[in-house]
Structure formats: structure tokens, C-alpha cells
N, C-alpha and C positions, 0 to 999 in steps of 0.2 A: 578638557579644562584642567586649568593648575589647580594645589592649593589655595594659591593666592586669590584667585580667581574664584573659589568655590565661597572661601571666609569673605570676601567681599561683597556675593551676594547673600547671604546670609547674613551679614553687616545692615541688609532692609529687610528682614523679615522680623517685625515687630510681635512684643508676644502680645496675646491677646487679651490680654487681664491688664496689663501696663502697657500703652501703645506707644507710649513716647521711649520705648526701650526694645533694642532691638535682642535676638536671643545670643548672639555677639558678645553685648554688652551686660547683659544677665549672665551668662556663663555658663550657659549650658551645652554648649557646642564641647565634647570633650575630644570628637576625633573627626578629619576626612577623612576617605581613601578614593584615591581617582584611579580609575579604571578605564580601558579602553572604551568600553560599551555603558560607561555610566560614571555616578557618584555613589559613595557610600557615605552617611551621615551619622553620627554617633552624638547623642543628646543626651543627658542629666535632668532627668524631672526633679525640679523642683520639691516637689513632694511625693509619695506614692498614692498614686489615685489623682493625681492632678488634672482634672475635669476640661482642662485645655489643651492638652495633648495630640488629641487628633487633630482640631483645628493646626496647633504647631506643626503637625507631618505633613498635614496638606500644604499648609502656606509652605513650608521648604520645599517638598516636591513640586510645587507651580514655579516657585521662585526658579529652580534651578532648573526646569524643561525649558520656563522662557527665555533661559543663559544659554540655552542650546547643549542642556545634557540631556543622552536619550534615555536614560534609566537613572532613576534615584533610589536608592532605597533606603528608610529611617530607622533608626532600632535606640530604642530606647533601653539604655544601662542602667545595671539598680547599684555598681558599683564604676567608679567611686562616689562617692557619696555627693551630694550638691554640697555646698554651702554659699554662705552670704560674701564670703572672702572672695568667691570667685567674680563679684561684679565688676567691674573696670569702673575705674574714676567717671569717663564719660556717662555711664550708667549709675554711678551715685548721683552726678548733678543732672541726670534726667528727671530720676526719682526727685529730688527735691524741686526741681522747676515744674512737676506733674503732684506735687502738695504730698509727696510719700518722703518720710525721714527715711535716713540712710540706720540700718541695722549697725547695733555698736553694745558695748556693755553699758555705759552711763545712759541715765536720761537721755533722749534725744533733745536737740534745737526745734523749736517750731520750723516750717518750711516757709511760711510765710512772713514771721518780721525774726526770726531768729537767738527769741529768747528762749532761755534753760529754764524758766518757770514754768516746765509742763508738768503734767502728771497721765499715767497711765489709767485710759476709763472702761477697756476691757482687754481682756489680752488674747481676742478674737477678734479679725475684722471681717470685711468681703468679703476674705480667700484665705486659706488655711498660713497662708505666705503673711500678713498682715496683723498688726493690732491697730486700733483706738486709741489712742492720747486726744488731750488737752489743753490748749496753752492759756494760762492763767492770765498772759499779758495783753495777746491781744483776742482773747476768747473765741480763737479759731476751734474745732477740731480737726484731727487731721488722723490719719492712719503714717504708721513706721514699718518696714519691714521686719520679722523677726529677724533677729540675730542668731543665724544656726553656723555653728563652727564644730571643727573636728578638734575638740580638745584633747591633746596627747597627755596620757599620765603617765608620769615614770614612777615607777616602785623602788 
């Protein structure tokens, strides 16, 4: 198998907390390596301790033995760090067509009629990945991804 070939079936392995989001599109794929006798995969959890993990290793290693590799192997990196930047466009407007705001520093848009009159109603949702907002307009709730970035400080 190519690269090509490896990121494209990993392009359908949806994570399992956001299904309308593949791990592609969340950004956690940080590396392949193809090998004669296999794949090697290299993934960014989300969070540390992220309780969907293993489901992710399995669904990748199914996904790519039924591509016709003989050997997968997953290893999860605790560097570099994940963040929110890493999602692809196509996976912001997943998130928002599956009722989750896209992580940003302003207020979020509701997902559903796309007014800025929300407010934040805990800053815990589901999943360690999520908060709880409000929209005042059309008295949805809805959860937003937190916004986690690698802020550079210079001295």
C-alpha cells in the first residue's frame, strides 16, 4: 500500500464520539510508514486518557487489513501535541451539520440557525473535547469543541 492509499482509508474511519467525522478530518493521523509486511500509523489523542482510543486502533487496524495490509500497527504520540487547528475545513462543517460549533476564541454561532447570541452554560460537555452553550435566539442547546491551540509566546 501507498501513502495515498493508506490516508484514504483512514479518510472512513470515523471517530467514535463524532461519527460524522473521520480521524482524517479531526487530525489526528500525524504519520504513515508503509512497509513491505504492513502499515505503521501514528495518531494524536485528542486528550490524554481519551476513553476512545482503543475503539480508534481497532477501527484503523480493521479498516486497513480489509485494504489488504497484513500487519497494522497503532502507537499513539503524546507529542506533538493535538490541537483544534489541526481539523480540516471538511471536518469543521461536519461538526457544525452534526450540531457541534467549531472551537474558535469569540463566542461561537449556534449550528442550527447561526446566531452569535449564545452563551456559554458549562464549560464541560459529553467528552473532555466539548462544552455546553446556549443560543438565546433560537433556544437550541448545543455543545462547541474546545478551542485548544499551541499559543507561542515570545519573550
Amino acid at each position: 500500500m501507498t501513502e495515498a492509499e493508506v490516508m484514504a482509508v483512514l479518510a472512513t474511519v470515523n471517530d467514535p464520539e463524532i461519527p460524522v467525522l473521520s480521524i482524517v478530518e479531526l487530525g489526528i493521523v500525524e504519520q504513515v510508514r508503509c512497509r513491505t509486511d504492513g502499515v505503521d500509523v501514528f495518531l494524536l489523542p485528542t486528550f490524554a486518557g481519551c476513553p476512545a482510543l482503543e475503539l480508534i486502533r481497532r477501527a484503523v487496524v480493521s479498516a486497513l487489513q480489509a485494504a489488504g495490509a497484513p500487519q497494522v500497527a497503532v502507537t499513539f504520540l503524546t507529542a506533538p501535541a493535538w490541537t483544534t487547528d489541526r481539523i480540516t475545513q471538511q471536518g469543521l462543517d461536519a461538526l457544525s451539520s452534526f450540531g457541534i460549533a467549531a472551537p474558535g476564541d469569540a463566542a461561537p454561532a449556534c449550528p442550527y440557525c447561526q446566531s452569535t447570541q449564545t452563551r456559554r452554560e458549562s464549560a464541560f460537555g459529553p467528552t473532555l473535547c466539548r462544552q455546553v452553550y446556549y443560543c438565546d435566539s433560537c433556544h437550541q442547546p448545543f455543545e462547541r469543541m474546545k478551542p485548544l491551540t499551541m499559543a507561542v509566546k515570545v519573550r
